[in-house]
FILUM-181353 format. One record per residue (C-alpha): residue number from 1; residue in one letter; x, y, z. Coordinates in steps of 0.02 Angstrom, whole numbers, always signed. Each point is the difference from the previous one (the first is absolute). Layout:
N
<site i="NUM" aa="a" u="X" v="Y" w="Z"/>
...
END
This chain:
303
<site i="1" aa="x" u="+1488" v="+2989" w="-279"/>
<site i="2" aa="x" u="+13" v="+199" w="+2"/>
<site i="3" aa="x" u="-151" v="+109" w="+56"/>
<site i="4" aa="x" u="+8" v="+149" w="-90"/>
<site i="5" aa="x" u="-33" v="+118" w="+140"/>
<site i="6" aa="x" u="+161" v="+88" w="+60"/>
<site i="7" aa="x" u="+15" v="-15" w="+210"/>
<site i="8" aa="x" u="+143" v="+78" w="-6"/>
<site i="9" aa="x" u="+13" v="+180" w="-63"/>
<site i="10" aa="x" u="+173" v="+95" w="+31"/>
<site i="11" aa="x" u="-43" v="+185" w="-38"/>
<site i="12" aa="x" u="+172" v="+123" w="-35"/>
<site i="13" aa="x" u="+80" v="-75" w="+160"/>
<site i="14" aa="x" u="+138" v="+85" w="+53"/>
<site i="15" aa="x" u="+135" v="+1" w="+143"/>
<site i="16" aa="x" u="+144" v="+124" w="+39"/>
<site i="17" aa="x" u="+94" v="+14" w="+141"/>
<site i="18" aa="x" u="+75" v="+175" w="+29"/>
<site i="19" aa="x" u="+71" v="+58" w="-164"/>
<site i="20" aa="x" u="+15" v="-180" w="-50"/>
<site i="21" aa="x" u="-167" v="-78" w="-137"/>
<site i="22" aa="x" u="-2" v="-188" w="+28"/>
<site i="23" aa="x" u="-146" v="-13" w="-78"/>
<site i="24" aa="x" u="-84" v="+105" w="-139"/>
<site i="25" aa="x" u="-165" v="-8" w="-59"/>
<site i="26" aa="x" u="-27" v="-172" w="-28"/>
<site i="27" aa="x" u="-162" v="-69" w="-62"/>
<site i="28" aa="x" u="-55" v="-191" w="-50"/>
<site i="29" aa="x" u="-150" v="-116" w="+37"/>
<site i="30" aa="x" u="-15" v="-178" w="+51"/>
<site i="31" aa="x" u="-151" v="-116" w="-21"/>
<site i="32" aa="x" u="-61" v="-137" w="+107"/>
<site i="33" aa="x" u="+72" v="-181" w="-71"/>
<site i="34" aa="x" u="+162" v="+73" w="-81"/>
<site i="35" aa="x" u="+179" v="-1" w="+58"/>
<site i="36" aa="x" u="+90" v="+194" w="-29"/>
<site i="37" aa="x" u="+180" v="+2" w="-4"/>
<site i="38" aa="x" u="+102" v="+141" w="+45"/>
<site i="39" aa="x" u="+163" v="+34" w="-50"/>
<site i="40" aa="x" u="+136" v="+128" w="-3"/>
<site i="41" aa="x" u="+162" v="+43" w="-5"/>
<site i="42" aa="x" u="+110" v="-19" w="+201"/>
<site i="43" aa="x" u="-89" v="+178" w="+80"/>
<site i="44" aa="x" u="-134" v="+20" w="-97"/>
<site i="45" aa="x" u="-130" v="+15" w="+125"/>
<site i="46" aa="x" u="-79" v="-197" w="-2"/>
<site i="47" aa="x" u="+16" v="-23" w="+171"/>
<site i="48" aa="x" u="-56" v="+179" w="+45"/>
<site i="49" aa="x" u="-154" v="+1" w="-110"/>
<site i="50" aa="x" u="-80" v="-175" w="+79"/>
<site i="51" aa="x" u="+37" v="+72" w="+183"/>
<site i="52" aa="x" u="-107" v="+154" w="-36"/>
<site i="53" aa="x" u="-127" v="-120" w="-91"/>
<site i="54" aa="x" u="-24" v="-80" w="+161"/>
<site i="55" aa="x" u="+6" v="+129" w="+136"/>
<site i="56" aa="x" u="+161" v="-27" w="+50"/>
<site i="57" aa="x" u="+70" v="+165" w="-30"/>
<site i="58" aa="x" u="-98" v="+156" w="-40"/>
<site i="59" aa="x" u="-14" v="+73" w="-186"/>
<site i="60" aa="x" u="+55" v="+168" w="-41"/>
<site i="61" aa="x" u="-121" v="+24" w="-135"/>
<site i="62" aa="x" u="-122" v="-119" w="-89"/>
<site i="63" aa="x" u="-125" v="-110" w="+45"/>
<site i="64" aa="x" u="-23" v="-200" w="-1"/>
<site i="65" aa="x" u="-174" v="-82" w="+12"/>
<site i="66" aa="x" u="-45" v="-170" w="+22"/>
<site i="67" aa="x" u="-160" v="-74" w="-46"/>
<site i="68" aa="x" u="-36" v="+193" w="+5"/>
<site i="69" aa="x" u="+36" v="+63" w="+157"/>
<site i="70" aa="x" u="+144" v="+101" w="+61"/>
<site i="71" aa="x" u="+155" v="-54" w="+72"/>
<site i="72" aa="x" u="+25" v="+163" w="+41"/>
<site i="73" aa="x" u="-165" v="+50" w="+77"/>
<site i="74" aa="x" u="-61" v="-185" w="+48"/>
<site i="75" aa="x" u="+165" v="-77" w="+56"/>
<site i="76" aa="x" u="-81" v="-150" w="+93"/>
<site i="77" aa="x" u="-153" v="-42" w="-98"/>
<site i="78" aa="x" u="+152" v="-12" w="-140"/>
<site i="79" aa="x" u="+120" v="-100" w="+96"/>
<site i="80" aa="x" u="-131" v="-139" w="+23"/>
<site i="81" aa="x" u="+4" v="-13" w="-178"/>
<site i="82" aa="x" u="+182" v="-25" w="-39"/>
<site i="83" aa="x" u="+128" v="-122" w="+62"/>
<site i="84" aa="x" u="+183" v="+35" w="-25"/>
<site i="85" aa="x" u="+185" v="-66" w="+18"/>
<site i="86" aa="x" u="+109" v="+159" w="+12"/>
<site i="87" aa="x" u="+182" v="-67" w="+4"/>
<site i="88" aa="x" u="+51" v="-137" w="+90"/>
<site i="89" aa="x" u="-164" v="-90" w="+132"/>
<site i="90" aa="x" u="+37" v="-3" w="+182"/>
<site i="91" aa="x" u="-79" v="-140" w="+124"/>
<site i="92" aa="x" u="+42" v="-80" w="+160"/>
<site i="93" aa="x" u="+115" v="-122" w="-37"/>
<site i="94" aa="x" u="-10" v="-148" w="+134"/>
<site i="95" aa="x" u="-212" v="+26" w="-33"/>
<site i="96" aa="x" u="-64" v="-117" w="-137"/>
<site i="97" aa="x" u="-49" v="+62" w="-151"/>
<site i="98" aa="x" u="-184" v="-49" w="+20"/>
<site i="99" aa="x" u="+18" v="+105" w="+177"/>
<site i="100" aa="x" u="+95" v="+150" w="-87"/>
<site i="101" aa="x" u="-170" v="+11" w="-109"/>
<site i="102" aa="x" u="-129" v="-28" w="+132"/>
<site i="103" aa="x" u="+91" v="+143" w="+101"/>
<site i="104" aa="x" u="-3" v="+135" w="-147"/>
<site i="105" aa="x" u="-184" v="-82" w="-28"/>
<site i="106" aa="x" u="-55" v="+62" w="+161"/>
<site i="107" aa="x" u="+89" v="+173" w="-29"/>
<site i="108" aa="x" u="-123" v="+16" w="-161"/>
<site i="109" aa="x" u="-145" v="-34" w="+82"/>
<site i="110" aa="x" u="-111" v="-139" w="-38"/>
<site i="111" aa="x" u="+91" v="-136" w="-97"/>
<site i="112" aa="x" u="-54" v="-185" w="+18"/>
<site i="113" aa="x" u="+101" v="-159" w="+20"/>
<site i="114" aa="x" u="-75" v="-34" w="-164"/>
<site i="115" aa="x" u="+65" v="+158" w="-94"/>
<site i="116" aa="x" u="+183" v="-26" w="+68"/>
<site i="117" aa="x" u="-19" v="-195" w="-76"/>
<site i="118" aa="x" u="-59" v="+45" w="-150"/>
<site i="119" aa="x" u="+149" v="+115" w="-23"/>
<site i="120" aa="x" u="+117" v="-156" w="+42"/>
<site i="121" aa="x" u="-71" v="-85" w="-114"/>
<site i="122" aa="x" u="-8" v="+118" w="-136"/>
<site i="123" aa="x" u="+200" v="+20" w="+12"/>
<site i="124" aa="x" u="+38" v="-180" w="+14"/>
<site i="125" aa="x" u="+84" v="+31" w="+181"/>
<site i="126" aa="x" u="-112" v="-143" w="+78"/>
<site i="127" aa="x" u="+149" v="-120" w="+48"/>
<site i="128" aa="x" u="+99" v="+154" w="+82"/>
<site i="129" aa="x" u="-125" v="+122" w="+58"/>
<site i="130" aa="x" u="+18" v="-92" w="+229"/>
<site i="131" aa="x" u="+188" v="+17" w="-37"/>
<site i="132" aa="x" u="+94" v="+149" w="+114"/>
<site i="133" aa="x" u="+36" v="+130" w="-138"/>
<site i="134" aa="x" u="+206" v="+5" w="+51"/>
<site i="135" aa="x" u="-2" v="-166" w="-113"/>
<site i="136" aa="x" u="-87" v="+88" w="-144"/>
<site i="137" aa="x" u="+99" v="+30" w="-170"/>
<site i="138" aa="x" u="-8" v="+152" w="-59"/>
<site i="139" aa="x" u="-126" v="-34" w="-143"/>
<site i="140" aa="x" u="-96" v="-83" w="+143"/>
<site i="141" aa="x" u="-26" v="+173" w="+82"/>
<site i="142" aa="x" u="-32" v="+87" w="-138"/>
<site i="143" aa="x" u="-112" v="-101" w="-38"/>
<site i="144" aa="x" u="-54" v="-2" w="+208"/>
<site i="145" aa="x" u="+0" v="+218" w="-37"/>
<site i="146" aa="x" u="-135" v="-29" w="-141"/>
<site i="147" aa="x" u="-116" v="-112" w="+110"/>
<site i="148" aa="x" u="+15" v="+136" w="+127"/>
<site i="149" aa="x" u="-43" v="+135" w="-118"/>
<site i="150" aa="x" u="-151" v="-105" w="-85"/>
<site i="151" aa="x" u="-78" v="-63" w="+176"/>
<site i="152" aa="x" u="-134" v="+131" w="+17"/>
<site i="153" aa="x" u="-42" v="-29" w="-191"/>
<site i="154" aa="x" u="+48" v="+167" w="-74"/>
<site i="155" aa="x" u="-61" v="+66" w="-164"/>
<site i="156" aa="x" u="+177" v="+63" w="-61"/>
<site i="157" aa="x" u="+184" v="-83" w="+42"/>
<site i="158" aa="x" u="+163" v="+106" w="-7"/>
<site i="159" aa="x" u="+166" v="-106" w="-17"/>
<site i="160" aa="x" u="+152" v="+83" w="+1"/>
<site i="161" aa="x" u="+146" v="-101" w="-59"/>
<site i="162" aa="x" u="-89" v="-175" w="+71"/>
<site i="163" aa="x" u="+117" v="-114" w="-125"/>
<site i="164" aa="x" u="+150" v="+80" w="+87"/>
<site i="165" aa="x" u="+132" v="-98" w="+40"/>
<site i="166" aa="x" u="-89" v="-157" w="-57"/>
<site i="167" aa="x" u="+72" v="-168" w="-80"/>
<site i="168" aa="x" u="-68" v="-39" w="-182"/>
<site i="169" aa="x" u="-117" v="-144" w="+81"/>
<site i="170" aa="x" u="-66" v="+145" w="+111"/>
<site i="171" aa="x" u="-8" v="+132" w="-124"/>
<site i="172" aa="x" u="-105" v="-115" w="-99"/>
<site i="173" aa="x" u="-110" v="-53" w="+137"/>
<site i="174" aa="x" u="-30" v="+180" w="+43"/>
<site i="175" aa="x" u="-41" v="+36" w="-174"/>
<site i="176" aa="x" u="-153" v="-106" w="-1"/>
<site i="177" aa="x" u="-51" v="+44" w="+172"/>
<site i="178" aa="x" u="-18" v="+177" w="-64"/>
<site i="179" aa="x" u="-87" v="-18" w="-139"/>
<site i="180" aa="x" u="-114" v="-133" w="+85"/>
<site i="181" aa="x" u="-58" v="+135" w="+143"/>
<site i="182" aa="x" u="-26" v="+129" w="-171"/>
<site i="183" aa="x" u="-79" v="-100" w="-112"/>
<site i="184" aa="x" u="-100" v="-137" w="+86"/>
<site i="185" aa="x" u="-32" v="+121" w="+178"/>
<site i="186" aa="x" u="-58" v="+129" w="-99"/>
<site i="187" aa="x" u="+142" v="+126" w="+106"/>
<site i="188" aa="x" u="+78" v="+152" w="-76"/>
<site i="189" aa="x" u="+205" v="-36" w="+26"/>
<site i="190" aa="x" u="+120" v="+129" w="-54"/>
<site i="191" aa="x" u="+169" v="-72" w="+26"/>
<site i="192" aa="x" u="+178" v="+70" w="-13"/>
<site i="193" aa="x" u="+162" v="-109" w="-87"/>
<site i="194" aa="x" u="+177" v="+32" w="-64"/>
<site i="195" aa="x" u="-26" v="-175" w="-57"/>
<site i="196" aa="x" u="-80" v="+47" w="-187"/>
<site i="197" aa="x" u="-16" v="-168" w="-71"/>
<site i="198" aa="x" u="-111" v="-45" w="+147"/>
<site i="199" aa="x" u="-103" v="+139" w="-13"/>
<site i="200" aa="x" u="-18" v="-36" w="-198"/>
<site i="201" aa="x" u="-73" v="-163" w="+58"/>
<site i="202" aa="x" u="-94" v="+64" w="+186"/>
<site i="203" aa="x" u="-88" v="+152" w="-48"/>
<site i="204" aa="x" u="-126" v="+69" w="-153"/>
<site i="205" aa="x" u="+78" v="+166" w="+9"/>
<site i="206" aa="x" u="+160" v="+96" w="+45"/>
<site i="207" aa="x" u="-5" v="+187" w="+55"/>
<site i="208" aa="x" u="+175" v="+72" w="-35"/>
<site i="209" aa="x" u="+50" v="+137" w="+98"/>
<site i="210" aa="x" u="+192" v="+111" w="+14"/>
<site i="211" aa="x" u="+67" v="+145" w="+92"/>
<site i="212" aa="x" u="-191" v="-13" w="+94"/>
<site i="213" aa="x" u="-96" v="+21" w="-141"/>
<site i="214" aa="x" u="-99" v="-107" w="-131"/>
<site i="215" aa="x" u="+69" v="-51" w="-145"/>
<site i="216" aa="x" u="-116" v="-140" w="-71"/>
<site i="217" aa="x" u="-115" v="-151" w="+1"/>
<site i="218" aa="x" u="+25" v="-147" w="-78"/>
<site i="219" aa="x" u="-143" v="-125" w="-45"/>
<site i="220" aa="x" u="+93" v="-173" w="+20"/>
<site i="221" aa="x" u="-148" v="-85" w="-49"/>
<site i="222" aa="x" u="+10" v="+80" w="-167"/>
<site i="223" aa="x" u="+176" v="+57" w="-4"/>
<site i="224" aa="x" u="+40" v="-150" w="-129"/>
<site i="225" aa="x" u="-141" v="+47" w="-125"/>
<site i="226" aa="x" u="+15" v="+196" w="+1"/>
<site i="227" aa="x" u="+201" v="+48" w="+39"/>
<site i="228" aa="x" u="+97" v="-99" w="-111"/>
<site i="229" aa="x" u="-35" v="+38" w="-165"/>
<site i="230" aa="x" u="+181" v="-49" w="-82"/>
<site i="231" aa="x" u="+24" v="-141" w="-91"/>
<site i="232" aa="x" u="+154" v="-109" w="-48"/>
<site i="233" aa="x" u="-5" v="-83" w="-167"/>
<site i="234" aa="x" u="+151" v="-124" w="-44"/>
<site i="235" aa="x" u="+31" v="-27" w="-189"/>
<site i="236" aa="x" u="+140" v="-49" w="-118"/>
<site i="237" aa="x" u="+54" v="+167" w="-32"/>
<site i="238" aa="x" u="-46" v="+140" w="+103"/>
<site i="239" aa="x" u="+88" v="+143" w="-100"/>
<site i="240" aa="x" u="-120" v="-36" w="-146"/>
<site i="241" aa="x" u="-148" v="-28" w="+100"/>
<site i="242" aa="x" u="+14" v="+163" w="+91"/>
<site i="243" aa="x" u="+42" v="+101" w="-190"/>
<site i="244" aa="x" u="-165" v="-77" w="-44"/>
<site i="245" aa="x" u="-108" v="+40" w="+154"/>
<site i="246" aa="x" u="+76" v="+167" w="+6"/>
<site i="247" aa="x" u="+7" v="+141" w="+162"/>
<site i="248" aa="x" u="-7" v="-54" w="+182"/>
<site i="249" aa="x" u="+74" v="-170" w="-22"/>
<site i="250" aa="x" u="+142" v="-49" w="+95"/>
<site i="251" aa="x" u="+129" v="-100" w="-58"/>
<site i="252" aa="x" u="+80" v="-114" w="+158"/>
<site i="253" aa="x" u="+96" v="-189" w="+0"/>
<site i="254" aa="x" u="-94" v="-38" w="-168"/>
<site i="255" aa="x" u="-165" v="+48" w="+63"/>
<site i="256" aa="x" u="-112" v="+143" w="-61"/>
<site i="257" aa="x" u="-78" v="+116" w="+175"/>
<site i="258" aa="x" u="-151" v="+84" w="-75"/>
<site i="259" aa="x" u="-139" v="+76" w="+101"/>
<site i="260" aa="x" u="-164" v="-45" w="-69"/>
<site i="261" aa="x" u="-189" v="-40" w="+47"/>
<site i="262" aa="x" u="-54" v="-191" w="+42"/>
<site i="263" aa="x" u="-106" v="+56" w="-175"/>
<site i="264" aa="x" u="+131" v="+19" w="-104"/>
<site i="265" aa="x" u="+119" v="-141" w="+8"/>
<site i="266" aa="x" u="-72" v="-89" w="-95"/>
<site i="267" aa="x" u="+13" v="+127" w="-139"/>
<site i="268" aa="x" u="+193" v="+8" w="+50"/>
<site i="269" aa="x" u="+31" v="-173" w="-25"/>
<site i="270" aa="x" u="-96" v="-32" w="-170"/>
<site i="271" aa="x" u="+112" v="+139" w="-45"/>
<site i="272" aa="x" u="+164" v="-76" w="+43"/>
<site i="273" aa="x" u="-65" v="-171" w="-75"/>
<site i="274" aa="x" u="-58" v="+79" w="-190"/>
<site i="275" aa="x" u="+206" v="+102" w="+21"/>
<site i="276" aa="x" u="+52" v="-216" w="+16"/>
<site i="277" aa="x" u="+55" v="+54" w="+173"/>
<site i="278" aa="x" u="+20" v="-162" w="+116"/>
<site i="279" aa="x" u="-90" v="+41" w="+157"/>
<site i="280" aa="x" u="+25" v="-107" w="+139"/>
<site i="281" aa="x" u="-52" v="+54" w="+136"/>
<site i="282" aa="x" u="-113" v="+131" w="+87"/>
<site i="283" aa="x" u="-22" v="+67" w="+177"/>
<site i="284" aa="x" u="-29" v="+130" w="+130"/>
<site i="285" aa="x" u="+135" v="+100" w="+46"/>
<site i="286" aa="x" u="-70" v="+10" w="+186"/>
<site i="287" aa="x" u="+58" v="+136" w="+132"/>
<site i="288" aa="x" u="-2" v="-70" w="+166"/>
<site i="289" aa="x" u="-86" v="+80" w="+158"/>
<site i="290" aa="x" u="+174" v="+49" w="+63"/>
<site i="291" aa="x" u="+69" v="+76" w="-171"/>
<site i="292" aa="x" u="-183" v="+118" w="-15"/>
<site i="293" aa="x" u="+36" v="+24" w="+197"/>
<site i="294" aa="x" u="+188" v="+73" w="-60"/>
<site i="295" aa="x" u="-75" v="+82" w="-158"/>
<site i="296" aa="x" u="-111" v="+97" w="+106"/>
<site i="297" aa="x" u="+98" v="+65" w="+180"/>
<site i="298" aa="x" u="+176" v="+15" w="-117"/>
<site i="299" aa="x" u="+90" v="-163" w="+51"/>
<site i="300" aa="x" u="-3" v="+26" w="+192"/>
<site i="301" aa="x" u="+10" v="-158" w="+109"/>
<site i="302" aa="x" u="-140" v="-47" w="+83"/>
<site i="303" aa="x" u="-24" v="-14" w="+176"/>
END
């Protein structure tokens, strides 16, 4: 369930390097129990942004606070707050993975036997966790990467690309895993994808960004309600139909394209039905996540 409080707070972050702007003055919240998506266009700054998010290279201007406090200014008291998979996880490959996390335990300080289990168990990796890690599939150490970020039970979780590379059965699994550490942990997890169907299904919003800068959010939550306002009617003759309704109706394979409120259908269809127009079916004429995503950053690919 989402806690309206923001943690997160990304104040007009920006990153150049020389004469080059990576990044420009981006600015977004997330709240504790949601999954953020971020997506973009290949280059447009993704991968840049979350590294200065978490301290792992230096801002040129801007400011990100979590839970309040600097990242900036209080680097450390911040970095206790946030776990993170940048790229691709490294470990020690002929350790286990239980010993991989009760190594990177010890370099955080005080984390119990029972913390590190209770991240095992939250991502299902009980039957696999005393393996050596060189055995591990890749979805297995992604999923190995996440345990390590989680173990000293941070407040926010940064994912960059962590379906990458995955099967279906993994994507999947990763999916819930996600949205299991957002919505039942309580965490804040802002996550990056080229995969856009996934993150129409993982995540509650999607923060669009191009060229380095924002471009847009979109609610997915409420992106079925509030975006697609176009309806397809199907009658016996659409020519007629459309004289009668008169301007903005579209006229396409026999099927009437009219823009309208959820109010006034109704009204639309009694109209059609005292012309004797045969109406025979109605629905939404939906815009996917991907099509808004095109809409929006001009039909670039996605990273």
């Amino acid at each position: 369930m989402t806690n309206e409080q923001s943690i997160v707070k990304v104040d007009r972050l920006t990153k150049r390097i020389g004469s080059k702007t990576l990044v420009q003055n981006i600015s977004f919240e997330v709240k504790k129990g949601e999954v953020v998506g971020l997506l973009g266009p290949n280059g447009a700054g993704k991968t840049t942004l979350m590294r200065m998010m978490v301290g792992m290279i230096r801002m040129t201007e801007g400011e990100v606070w979590i839970d309040g406090q600097s990242v900036k200014q209080q680097f450390e008291k911040t970095a206790a707050k946030i776990g993170a998979v940048i790229e691709t996880p490294e470990f020690y490959p002929f350790l286990s993975g239980y010993e991989n996390l009760t190594y990177f335990g010890r370099m955080n300080g005080n984390v119990t036997e029972e913390r590190i289990d209770e991240v095992v168990k939250l991502l299902g990796m009980g039957q696999v966790i005393n393996r050596k890690v060189k055995a591990y599939s890749l979805g297995m150490r992604q999923r190995l990467g996440i345990a390590q970020a989680l173990i000293h039970d941070p407040d926010v979780l940064v994912l960059d690309e962590p379906t990458n590379g995955l099967d279906p059965s993994g994507i999947h699994e990763m999916r819930m895993y996600i949205k299991k550490i957002a919505h039942e942990q309580g965490k804040a997890v802002l996550v990056s994808s080229h995969l856009l169907s996934e993150v129409e299904l993982m995540c509650d919003r999607v923060i669009i960004i191009q060229h380095g800068e924002y471009v847009a959010t979109q609610n997915i939550q409420h992106s079925q309600s509030e975006e697609m306002e176009t309806i397809r009617i199907r009658v016996d003759d659409a020519n007629k139909a459309a004289e009668i309704l008169g301007h903005d109706v579209v006229v396409k394979d026999n099927e009437l394209l009219i823009n309208v409120k959820d109010e006034e259908i109704p009204n639309v269809i009694r109209t059609l039905l005292e012309k004797n127009i045969q109406v025979y079916r109605v629905y939404e004429e939906r815009k996917t996540l991907e099509e808004q995503f095109l809409e929006l950053t001009g039909g670039k690919d996605i990273v």
